[in-house]
mmCIF file of the N, C-alpha and C atoms, coordinates in Angstrom:
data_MODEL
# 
_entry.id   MODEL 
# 
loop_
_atom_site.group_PDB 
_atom_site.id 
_atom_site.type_symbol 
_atom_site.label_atom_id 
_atom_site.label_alt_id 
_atom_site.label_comp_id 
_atom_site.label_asym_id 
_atom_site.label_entity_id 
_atom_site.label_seq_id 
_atom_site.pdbx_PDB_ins_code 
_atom_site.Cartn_x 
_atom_site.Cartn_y 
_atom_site.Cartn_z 
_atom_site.occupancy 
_atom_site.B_iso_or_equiv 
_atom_site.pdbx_formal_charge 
_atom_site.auth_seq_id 
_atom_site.auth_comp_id 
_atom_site.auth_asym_id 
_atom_site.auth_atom_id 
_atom_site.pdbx_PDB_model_num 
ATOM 1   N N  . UNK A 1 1  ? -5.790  -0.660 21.868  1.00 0.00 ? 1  UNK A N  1 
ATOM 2   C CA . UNK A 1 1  ? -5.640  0.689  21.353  1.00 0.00 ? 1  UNK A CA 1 
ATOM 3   C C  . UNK A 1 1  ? -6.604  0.959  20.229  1.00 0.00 ? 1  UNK A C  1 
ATOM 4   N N  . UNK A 1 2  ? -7.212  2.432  20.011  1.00 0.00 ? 2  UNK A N  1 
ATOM 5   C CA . UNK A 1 2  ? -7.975  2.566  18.915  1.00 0.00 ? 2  UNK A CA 1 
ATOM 6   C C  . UNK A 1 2  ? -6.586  3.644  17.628  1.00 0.00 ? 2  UNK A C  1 
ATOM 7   N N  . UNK A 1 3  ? -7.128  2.252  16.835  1.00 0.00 ? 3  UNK A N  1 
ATOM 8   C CA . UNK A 1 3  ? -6.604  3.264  15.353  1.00 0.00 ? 3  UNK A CA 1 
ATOM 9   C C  . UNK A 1 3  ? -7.714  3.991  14.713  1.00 0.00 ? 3  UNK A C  1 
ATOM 10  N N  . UNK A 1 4  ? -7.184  4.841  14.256  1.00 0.00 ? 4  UNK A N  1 
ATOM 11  C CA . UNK A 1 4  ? -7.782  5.649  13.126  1.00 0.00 ? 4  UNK A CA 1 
ATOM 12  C C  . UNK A 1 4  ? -8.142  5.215  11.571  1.00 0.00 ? 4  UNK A C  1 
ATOM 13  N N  . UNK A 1 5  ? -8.696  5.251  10.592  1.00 0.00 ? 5  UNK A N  1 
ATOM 14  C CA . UNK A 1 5  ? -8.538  5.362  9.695   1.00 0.00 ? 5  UNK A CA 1 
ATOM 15  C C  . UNK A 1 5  ? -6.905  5.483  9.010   1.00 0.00 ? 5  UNK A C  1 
ATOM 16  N N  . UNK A 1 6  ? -6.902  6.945  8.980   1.00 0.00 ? 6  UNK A N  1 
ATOM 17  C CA . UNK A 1 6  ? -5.999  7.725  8.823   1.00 0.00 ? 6  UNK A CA 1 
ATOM 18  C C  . UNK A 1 6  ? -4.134  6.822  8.986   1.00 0.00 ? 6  UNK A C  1 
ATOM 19  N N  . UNK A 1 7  ? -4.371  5.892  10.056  1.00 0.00 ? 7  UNK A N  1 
ATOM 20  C CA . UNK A 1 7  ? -3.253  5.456  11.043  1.00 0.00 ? 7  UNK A CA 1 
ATOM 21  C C  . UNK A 1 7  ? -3.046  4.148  10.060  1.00 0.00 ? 7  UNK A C  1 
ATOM 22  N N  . UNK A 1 8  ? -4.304  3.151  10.009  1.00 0.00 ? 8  UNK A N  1 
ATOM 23  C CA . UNK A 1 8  ? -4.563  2.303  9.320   1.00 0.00 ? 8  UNK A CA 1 
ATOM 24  C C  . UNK A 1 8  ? -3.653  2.656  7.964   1.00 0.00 ? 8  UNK A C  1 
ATOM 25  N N  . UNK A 1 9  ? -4.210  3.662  6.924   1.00 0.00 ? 9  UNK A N  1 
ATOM 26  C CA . UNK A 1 9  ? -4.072  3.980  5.569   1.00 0.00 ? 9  UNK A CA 1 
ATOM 27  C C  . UNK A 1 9  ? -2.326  3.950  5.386   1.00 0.00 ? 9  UNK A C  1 
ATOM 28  N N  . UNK A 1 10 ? -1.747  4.657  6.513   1.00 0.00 ? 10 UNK A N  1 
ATOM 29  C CA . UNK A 1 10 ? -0.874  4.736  6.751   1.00 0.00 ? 10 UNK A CA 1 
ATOM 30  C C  . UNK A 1 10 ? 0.260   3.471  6.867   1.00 0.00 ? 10 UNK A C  1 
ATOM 31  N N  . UNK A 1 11 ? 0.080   2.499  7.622   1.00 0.00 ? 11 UNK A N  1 
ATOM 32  C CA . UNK A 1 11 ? 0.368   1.409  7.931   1.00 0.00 ? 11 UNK A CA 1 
ATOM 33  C C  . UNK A 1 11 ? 0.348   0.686  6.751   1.00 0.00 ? 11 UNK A C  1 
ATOM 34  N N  . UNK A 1 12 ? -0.967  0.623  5.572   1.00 0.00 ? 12 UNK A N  1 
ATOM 35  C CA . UNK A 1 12 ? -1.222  -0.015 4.709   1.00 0.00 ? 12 UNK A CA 1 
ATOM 36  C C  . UNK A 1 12 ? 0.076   0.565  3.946   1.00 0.00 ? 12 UNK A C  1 
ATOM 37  N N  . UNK A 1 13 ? -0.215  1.744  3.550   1.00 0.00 ? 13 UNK A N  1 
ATOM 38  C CA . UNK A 1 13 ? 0.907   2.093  2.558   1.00 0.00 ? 13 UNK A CA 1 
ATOM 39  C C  . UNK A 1 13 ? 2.462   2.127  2.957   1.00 0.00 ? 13 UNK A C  1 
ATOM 40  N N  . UNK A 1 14 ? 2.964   1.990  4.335   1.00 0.00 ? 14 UNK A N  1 
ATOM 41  C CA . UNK A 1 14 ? 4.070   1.615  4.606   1.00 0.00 ? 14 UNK A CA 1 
ATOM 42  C C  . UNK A 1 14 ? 4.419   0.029  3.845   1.00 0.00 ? 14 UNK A C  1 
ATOM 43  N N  . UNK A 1 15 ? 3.640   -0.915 4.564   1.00 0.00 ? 15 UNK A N  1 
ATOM 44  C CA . UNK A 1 15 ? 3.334   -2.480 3.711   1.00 0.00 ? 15 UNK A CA 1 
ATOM 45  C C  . UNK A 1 15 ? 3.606   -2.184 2.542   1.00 0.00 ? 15 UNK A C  1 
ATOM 46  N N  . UNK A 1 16 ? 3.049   -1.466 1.161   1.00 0.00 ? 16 UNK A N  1 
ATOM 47  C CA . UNK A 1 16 ? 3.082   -1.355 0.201   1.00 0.00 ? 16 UNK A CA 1 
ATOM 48  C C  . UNK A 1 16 ? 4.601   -1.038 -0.256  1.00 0.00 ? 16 UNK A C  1 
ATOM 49  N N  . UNK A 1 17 ? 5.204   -0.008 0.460   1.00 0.00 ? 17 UNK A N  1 
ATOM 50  C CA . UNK A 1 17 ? 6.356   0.384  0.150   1.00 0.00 ? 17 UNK A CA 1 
ATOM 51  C C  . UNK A 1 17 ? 7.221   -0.862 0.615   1.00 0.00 ? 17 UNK A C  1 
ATOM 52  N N  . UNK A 1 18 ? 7.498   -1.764 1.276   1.00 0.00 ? 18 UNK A N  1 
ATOM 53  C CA . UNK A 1 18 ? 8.116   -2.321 1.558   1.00 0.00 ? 18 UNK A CA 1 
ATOM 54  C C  . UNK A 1 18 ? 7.874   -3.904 0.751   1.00 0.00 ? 18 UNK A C  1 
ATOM 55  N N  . UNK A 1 19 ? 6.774   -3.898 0.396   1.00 0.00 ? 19 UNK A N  1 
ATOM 56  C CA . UNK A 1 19 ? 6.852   -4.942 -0.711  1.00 0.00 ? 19 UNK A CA 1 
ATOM 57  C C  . UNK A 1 19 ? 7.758   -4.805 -2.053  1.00 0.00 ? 19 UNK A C  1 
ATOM 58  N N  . UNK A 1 20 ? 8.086   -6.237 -2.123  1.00 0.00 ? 20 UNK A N  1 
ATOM 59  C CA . UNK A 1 20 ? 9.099   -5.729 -3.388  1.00 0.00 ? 20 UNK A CA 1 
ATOM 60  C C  . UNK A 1 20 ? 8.492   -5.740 -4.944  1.00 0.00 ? 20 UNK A C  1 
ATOM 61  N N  . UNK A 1 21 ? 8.979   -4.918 -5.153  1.00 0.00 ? 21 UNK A N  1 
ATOM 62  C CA . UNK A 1 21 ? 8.761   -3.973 -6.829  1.00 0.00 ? 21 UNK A CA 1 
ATOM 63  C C  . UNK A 1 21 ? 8.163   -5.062 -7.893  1.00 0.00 ? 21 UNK A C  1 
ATOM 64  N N  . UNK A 1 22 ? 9.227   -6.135 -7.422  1.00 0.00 ? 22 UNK A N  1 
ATOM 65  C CA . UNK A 1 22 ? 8.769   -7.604 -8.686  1.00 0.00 ? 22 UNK A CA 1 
ATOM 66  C C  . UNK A 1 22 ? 7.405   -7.884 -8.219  1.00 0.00 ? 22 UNK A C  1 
ATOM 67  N N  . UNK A 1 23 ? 7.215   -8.393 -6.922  1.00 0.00 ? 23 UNK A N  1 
ATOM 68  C CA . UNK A 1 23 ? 5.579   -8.309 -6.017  1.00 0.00 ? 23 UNK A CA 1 
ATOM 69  C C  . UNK A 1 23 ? 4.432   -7.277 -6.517  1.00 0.00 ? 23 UNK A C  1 
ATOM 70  N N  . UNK A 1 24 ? 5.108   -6.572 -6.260  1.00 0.00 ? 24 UNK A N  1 
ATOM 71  C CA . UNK A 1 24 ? 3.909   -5.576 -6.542  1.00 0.00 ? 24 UNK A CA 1 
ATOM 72  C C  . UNK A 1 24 ? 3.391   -4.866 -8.132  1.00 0.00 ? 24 UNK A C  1 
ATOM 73  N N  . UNK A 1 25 ? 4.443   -5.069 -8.884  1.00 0.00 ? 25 UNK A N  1 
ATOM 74  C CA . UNK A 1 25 ? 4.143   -4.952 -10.612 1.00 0.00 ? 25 UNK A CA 1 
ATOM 75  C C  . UNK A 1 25 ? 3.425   -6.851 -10.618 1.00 0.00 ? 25 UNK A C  1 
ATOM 76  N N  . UNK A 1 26 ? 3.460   -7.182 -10.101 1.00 0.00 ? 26 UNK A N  1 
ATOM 77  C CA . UNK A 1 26 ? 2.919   -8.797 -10.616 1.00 0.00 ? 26 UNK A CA 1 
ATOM 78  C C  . UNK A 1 26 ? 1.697   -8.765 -10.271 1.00 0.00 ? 26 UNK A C  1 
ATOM 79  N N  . UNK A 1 27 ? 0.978   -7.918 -9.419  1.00 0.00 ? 27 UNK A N  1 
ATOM 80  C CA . UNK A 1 27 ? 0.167   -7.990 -8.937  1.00 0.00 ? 27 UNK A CA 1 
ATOM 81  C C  . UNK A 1 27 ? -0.429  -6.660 -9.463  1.00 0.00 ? 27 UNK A C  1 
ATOM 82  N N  . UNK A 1 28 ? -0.021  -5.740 -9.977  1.00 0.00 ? 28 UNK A N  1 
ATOM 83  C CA . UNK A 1 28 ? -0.596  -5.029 -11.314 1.00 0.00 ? 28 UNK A CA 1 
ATOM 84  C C  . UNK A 1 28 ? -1.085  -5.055 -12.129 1.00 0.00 ? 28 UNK A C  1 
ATOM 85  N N  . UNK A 1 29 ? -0.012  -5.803 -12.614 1.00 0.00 ? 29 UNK A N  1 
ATOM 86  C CA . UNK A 1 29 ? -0.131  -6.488 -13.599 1.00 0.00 ? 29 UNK A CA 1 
ATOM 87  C C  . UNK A 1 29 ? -1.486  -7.482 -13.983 1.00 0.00 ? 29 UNK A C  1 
ATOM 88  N N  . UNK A 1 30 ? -1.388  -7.973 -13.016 1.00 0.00 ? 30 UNK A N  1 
ATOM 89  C CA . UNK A 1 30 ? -2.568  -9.547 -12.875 1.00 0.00 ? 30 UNK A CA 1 
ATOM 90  C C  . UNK A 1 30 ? -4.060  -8.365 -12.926 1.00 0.00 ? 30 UNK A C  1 
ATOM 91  N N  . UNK A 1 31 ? -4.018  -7.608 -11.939 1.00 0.00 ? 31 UNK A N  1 
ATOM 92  C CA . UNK A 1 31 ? -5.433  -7.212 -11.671 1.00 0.00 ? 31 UNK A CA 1 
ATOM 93  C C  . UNK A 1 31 ? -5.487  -5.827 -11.811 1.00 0.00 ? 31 UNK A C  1 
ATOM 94  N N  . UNK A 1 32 ? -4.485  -5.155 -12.065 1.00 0.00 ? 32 UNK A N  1 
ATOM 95  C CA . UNK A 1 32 ? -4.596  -3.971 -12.207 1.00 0.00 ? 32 UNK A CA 1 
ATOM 96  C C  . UNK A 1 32 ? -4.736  -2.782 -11.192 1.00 0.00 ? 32 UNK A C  1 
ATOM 97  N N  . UNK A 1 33 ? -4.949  -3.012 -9.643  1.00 0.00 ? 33 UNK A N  1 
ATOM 98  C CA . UNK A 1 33 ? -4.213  -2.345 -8.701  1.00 0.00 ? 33 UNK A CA 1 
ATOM 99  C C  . UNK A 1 33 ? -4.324  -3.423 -7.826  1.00 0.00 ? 33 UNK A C  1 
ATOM 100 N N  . UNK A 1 34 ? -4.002  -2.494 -6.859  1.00 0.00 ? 34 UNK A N  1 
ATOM 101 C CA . UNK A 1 34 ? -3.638  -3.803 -5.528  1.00 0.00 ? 34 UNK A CA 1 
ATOM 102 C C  . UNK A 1 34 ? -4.496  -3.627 -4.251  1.00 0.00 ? 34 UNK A C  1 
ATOM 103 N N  . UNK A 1 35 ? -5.256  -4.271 -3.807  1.00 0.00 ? 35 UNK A N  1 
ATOM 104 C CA . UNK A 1 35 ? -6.394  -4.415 -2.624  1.00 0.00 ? 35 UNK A CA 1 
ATOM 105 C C  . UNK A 1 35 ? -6.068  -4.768 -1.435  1.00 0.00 ? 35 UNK A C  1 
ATOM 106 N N  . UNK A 1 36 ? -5.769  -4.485 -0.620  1.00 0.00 ? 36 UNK A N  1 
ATOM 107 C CA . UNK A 1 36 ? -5.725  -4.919 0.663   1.00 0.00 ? 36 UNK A CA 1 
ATOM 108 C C  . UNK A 1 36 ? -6.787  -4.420 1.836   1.00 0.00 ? 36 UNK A C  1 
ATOM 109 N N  . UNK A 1 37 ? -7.395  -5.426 2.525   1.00 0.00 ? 37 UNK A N  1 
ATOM 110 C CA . UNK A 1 37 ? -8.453  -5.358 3.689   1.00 0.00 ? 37 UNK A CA 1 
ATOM 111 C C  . UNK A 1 37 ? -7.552  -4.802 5.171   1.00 0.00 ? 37 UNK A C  1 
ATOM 112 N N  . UNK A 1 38 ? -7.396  -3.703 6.092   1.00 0.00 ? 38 UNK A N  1 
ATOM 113 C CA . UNK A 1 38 ? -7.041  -3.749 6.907   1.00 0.00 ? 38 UNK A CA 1 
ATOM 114 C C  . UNK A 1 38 ? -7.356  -4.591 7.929   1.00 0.00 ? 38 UNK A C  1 
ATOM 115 N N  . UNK A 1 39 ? -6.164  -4.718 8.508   1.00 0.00 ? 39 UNK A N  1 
ATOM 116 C CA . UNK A 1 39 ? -6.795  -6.137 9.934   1.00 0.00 ? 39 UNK A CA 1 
ATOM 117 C C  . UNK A 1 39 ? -7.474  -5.072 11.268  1.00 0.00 ? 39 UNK A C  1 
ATOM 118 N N  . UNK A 1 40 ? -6.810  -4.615 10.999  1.00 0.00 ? 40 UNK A N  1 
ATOM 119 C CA . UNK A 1 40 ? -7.390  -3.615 12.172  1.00 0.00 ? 40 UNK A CA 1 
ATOM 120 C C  . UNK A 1 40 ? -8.866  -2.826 12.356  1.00 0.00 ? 40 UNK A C  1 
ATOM 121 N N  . UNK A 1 41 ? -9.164  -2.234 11.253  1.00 0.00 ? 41 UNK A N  1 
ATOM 122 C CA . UNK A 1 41 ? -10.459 -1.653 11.165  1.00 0.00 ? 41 UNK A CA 1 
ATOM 123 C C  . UNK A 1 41 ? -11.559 -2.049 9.568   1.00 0.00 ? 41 UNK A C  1 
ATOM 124 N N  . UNK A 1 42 ? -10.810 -3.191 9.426   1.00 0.00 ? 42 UNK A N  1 
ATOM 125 C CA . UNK A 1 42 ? -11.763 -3.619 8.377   1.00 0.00 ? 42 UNK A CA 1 
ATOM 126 C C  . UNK A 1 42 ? -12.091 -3.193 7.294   1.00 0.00 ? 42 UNK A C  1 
ATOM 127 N N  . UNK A 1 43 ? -11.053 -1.882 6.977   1.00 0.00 ? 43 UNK A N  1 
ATOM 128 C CA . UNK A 1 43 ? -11.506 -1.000 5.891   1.00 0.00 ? 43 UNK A CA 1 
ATOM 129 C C  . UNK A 1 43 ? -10.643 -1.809 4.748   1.00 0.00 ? 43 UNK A C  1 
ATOM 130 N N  . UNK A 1 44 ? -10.993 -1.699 3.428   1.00 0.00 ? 44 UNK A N  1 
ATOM 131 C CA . UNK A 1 44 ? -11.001 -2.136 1.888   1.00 0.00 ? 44 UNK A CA 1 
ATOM 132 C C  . UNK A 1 44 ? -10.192 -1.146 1.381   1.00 0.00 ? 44 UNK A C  1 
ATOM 133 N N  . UNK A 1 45 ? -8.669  -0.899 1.075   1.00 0.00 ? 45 UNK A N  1 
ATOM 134 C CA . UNK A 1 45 ? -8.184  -0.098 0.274   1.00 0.00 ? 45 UNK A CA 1 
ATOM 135 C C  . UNK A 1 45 ? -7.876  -0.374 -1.426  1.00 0.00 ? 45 UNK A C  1 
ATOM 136 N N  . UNK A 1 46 ? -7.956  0.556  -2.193  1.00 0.00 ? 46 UNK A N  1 
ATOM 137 C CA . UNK A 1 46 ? -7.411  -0.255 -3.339  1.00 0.00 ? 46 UNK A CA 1 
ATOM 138 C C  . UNK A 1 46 ? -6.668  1.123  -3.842  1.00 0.00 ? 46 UNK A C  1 
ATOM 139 N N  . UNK A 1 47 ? -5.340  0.676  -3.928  1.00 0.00 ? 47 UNK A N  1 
ATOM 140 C CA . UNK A 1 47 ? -4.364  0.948  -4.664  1.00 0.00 ? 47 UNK A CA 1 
ATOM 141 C C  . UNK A 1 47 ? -4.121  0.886  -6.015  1.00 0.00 ? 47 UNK A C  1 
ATOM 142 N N  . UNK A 1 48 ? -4.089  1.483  -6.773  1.00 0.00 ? 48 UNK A N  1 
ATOM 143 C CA . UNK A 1 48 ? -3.503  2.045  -8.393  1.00 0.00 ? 48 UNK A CA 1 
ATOM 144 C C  . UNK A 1 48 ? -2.463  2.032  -8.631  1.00 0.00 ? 48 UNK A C  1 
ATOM 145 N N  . UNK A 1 49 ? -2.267  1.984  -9.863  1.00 0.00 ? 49 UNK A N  1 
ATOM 146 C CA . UNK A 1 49 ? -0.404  1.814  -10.748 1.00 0.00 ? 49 UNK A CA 1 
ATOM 147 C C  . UNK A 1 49 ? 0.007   3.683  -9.821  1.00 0.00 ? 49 UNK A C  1 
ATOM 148 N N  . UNK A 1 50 ? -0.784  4.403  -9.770  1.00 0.00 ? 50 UNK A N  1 
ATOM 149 C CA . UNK A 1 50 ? -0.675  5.909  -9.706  1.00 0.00 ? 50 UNK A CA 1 
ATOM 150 C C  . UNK A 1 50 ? -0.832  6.272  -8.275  1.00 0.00 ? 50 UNK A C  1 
ATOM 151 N N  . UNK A 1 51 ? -1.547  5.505  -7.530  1.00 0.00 ? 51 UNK A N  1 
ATOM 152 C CA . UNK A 1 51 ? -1.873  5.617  -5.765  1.00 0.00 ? 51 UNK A CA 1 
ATOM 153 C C  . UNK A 1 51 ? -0.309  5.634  -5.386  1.00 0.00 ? 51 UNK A C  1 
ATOM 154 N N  . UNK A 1 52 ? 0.031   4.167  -6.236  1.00 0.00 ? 52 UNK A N  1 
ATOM 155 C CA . UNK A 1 52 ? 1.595   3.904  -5.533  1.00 0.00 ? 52 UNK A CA 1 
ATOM 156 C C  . UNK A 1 52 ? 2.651   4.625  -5.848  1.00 0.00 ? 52 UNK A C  1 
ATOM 157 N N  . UNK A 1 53 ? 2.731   4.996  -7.149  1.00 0.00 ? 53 UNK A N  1 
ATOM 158 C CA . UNK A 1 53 ? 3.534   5.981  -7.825  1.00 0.00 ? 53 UNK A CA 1 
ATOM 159 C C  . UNK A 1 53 ? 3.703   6.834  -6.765  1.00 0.00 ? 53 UNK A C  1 
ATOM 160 N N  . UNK A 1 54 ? 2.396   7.829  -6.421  1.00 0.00 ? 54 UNK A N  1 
ATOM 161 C CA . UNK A 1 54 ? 2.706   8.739  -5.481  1.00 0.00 ? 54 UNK A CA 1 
ATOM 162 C C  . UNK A 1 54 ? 2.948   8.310  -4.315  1.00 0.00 ? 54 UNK A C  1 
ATOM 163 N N  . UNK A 1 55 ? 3.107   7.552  -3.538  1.00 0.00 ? 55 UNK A N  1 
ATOM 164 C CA . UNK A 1 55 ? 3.176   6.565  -2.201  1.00 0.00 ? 55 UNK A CA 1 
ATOM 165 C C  . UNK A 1 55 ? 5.039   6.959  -2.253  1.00 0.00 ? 55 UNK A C  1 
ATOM 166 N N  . UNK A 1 56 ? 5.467   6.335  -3.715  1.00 0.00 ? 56 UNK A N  1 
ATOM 167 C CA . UNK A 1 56 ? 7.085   6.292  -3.657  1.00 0.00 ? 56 UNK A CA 1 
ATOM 168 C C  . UNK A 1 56 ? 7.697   8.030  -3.958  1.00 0.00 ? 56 UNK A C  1 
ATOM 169 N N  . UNK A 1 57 ? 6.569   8.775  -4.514  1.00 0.00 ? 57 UNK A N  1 
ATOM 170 C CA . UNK A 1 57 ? 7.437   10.292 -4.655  1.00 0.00 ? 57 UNK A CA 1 
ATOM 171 C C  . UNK A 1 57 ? 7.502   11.024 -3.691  1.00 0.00 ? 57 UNK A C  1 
ATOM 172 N N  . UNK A 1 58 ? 6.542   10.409 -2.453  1.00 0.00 ? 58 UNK A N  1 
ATOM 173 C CA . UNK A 1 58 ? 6.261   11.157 -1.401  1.00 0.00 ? 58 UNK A CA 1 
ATOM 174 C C  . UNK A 1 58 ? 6.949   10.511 -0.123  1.00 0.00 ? 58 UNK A C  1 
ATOM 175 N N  . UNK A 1 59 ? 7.426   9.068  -0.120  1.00 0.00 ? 59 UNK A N  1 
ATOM 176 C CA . UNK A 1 59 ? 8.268   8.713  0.597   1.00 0.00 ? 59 UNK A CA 1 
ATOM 177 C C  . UNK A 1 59 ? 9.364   8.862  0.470   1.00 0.00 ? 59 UNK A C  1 
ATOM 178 N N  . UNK A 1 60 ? 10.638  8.938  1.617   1.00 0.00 ? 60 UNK A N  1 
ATOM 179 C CA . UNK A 1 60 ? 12.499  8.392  1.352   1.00 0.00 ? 60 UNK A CA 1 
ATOM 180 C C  . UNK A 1 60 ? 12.223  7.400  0.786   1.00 0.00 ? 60 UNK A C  1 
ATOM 181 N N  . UNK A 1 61 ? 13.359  6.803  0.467   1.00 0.00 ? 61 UNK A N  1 
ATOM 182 C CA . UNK A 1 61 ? 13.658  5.947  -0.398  1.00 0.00 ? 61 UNK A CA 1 
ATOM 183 C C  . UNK A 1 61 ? 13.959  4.607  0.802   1.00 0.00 ? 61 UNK A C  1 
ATOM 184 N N  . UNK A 1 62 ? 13.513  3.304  1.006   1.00 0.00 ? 62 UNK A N  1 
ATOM 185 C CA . UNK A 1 62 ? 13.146  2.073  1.692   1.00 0.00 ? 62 UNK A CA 1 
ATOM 186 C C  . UNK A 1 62 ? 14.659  1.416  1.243   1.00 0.00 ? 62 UNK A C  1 
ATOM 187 N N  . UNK A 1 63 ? 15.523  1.627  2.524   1.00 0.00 ? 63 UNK A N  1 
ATOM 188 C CA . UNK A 1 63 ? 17.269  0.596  2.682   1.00 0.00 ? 63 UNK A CA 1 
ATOM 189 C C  . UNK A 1 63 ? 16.527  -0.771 2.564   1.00 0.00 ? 63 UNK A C  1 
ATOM 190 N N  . UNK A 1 64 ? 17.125  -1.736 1.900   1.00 0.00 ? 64 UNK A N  1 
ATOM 191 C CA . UNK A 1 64 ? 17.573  -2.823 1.965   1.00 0.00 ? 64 UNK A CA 1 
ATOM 192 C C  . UNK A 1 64 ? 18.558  -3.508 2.556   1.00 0.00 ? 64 UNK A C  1 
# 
């Protein structure tokens, strides 16, 4: 199947939301946003204290 960009970014920031909070402030923390390479189309995202912020105001809220 071909992904998109768009589909990718998407996917990435689902991942993001579903990482947990302690994970992902540690990794803030350390480097100051968070990088991930898609497997799929090879693209380089980098995430901000503020990328994610809005990631969580714009998503429901992730059941445990």
């Amino acid at each position: 199947g071909r992904f998109t960009r768009r589909s990718s970014k998407e996917r990435i920031s689902q991942a993001l939301l579903h990482l947990g909070e302690k994970e992902r402030n540690g990794i803030l923390a350390e480097a100051g946003l968070v990088a991930i390479d898609c497997q799929f189309c090879g693209q380089h995202y980098r995430f901000t204290r503020g990328d994610i912020q809005q990631l969580f105001d714009e998503s429901p809220p992730v059941l445990h």
